[in-house]
N, CA, C and O atoms as a GROMACS GRO file, in nm:
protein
  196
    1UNK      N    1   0.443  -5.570  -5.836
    1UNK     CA    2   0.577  -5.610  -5.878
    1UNK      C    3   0.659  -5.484  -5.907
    1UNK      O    4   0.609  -5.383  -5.955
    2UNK      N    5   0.792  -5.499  -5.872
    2UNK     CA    6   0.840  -5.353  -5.867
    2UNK      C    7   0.911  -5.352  -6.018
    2UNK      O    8   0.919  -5.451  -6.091
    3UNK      N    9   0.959  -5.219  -6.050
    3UNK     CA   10   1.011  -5.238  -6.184
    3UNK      C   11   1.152  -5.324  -6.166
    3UNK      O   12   1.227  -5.320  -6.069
    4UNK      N   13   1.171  -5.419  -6.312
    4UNK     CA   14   1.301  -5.498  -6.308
    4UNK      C   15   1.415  -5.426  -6.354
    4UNK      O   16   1.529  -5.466  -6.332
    5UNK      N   17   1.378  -5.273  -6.448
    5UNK     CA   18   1.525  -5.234  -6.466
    5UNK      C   19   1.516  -5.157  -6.371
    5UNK      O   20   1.635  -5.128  -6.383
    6UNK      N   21   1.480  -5.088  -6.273
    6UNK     CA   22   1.527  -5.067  -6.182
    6UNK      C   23   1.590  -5.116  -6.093
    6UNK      O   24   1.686  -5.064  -6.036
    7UNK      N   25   1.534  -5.246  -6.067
    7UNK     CA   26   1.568  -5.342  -5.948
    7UNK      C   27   1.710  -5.346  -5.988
    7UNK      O   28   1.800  -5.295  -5.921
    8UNK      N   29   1.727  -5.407  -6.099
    8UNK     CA   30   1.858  -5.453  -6.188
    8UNK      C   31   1.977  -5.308  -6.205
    8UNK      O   32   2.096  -5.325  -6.235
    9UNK      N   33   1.940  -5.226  -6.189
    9UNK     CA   34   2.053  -5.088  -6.144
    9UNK      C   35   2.089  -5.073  -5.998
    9UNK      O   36   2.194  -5.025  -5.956
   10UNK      N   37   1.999  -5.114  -5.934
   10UNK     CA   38   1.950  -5.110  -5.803
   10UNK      C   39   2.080  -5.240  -5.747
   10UNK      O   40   2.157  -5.233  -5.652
   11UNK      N   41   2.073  -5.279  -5.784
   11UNK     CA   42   2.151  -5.492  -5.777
   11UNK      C   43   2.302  -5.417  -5.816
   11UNK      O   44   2.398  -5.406  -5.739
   12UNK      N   45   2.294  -5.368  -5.961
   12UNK     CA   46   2.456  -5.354  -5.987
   12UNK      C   47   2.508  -5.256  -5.902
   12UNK      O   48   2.620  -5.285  -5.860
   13UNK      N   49   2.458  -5.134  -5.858
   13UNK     CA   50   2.506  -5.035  -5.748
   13UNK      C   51   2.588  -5.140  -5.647
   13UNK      O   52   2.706  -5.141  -5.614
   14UNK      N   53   2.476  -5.229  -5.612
   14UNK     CA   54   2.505  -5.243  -5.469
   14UNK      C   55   2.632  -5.331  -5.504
   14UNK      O   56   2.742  -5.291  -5.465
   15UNK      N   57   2.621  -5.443  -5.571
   15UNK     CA   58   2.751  -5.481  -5.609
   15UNK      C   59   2.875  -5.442  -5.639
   15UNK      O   60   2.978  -5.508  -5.625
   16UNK      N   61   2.861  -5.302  -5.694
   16UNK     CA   62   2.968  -5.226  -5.696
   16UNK      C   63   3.001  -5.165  -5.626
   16UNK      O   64   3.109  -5.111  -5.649
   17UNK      N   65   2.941  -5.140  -5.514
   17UNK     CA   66   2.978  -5.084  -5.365
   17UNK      C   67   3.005  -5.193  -5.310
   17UNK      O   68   3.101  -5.191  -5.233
   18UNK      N   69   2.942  -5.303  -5.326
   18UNK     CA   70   3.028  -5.456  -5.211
   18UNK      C   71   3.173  -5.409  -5.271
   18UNK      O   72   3.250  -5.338  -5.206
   19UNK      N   73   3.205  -5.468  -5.431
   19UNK     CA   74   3.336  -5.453  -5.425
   19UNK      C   75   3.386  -5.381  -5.439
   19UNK      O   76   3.492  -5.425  -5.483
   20UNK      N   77   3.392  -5.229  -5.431
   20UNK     CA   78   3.495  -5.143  -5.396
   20UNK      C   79   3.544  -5.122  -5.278
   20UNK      O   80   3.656  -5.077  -5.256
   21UNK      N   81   3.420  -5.169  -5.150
   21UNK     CA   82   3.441  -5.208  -5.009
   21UNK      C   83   3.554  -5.284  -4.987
   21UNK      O   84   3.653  -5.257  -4.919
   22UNK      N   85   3.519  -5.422  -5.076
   22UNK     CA   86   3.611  -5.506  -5.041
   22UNK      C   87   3.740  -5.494  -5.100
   22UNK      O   88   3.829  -5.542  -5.029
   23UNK      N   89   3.781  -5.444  -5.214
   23UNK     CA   90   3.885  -5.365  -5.240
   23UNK      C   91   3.961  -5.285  -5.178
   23UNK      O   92   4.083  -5.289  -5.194
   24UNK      N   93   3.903  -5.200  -5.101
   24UNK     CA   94   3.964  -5.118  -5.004
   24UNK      C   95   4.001  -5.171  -4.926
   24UNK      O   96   4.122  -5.164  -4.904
   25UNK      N   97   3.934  -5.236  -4.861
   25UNK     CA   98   3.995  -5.378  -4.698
   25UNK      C   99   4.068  -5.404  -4.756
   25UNK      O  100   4.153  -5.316  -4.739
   26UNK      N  101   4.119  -5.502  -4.853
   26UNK     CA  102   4.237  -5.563  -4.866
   26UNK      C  103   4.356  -5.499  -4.933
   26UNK      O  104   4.469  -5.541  -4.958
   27UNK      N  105   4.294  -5.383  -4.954
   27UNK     CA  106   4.439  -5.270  -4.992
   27UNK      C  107   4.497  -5.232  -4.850
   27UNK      O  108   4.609  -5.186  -4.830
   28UNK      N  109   4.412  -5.258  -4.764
   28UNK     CA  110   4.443  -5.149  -4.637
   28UNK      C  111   4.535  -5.265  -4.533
   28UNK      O  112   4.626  -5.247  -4.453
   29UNK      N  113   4.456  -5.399  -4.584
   29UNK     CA  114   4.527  -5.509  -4.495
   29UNK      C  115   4.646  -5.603  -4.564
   29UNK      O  116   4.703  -5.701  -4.516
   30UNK      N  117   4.668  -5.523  -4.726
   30UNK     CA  118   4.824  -5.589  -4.752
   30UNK      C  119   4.905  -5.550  -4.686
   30UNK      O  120   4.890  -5.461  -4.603
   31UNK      N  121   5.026  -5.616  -4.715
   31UNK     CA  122   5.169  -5.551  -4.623
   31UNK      C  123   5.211  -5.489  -4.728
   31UNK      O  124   5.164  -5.480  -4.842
   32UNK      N  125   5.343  -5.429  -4.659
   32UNK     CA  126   5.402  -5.351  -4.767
   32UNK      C  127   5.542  -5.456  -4.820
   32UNK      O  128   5.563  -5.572  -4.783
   33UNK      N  129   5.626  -5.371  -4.919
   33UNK     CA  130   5.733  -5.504  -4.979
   33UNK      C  131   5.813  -5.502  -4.840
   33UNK      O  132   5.870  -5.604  -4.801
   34UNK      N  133   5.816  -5.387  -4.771
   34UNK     CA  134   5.963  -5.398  -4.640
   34UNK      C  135   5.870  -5.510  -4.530
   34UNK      O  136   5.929  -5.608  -4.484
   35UNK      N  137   5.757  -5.489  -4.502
   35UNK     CA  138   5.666  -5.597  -4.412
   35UNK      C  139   5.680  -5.736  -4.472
   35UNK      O  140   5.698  -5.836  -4.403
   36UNK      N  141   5.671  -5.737  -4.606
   36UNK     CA  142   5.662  -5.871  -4.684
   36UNK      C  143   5.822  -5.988  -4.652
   36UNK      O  144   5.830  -6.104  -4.611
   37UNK      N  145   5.950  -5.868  -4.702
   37UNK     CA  146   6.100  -5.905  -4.656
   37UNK      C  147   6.096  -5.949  -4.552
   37UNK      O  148   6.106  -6.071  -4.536
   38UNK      N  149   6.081  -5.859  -4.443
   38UNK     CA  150   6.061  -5.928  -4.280
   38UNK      C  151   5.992  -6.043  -4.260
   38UNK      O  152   6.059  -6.139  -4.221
   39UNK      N  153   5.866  -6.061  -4.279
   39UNK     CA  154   5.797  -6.146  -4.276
   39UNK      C  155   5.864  -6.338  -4.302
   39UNK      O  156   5.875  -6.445  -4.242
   40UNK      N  157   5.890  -6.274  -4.427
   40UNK     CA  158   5.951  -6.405  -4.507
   40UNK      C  159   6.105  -6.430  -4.432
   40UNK      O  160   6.143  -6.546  -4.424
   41UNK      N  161   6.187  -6.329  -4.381
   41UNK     CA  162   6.296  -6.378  -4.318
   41UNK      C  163   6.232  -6.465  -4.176
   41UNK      O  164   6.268  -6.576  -4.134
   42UNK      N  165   6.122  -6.371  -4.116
   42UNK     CA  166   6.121  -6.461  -3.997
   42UNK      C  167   6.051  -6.585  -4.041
   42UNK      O  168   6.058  -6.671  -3.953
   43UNK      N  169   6.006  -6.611  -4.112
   43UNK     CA  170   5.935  -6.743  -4.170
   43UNK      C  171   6.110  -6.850  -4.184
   43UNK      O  172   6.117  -6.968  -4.152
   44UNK      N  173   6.193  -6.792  -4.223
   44UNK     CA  174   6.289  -6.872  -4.270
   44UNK      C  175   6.392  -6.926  -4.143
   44UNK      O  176   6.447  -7.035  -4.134
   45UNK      N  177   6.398  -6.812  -4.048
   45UNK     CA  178   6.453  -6.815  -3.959
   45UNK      C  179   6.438  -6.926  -3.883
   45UNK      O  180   6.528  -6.986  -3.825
   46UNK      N  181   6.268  -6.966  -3.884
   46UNK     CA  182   6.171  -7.037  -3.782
   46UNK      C  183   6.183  -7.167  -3.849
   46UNK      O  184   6.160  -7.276  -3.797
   47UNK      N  185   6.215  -7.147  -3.951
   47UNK     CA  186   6.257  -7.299  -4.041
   47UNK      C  187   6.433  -7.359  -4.026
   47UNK      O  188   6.485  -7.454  -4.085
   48UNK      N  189   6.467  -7.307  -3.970
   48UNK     CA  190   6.621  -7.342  -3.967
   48UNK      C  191   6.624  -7.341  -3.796
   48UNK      O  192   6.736  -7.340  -3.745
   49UNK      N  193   6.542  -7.341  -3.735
   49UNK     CA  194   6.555  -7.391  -3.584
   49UNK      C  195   6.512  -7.558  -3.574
   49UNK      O  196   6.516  -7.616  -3.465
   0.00000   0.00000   0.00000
């Protein structure tokens, strides 16, 4: 049996590398506020046709 506080440092690392991973992706795949403006005009645009 391997040691459990290890395992258990071992577990939180990795979890804390999942989410700083996944933190980063979705920093990298927000828009910005000028992408966001655009966005939402053509959303509105497409609603008034």
């Amino acid at each position: 049996m391997s040691n459990p506080t290890l395992t258990a440092i071992k577990l939180k690392a990795e979890i804390q590398r999942r989410r700083a991973k996944r933190e980063e992706t979705n920093a990298a795949n927000s828009l910005s506020a000028e992408e966001k403006r655009e966005k939402h005009g053509e959303k509105l645009e497409q609603e008034d046709q």
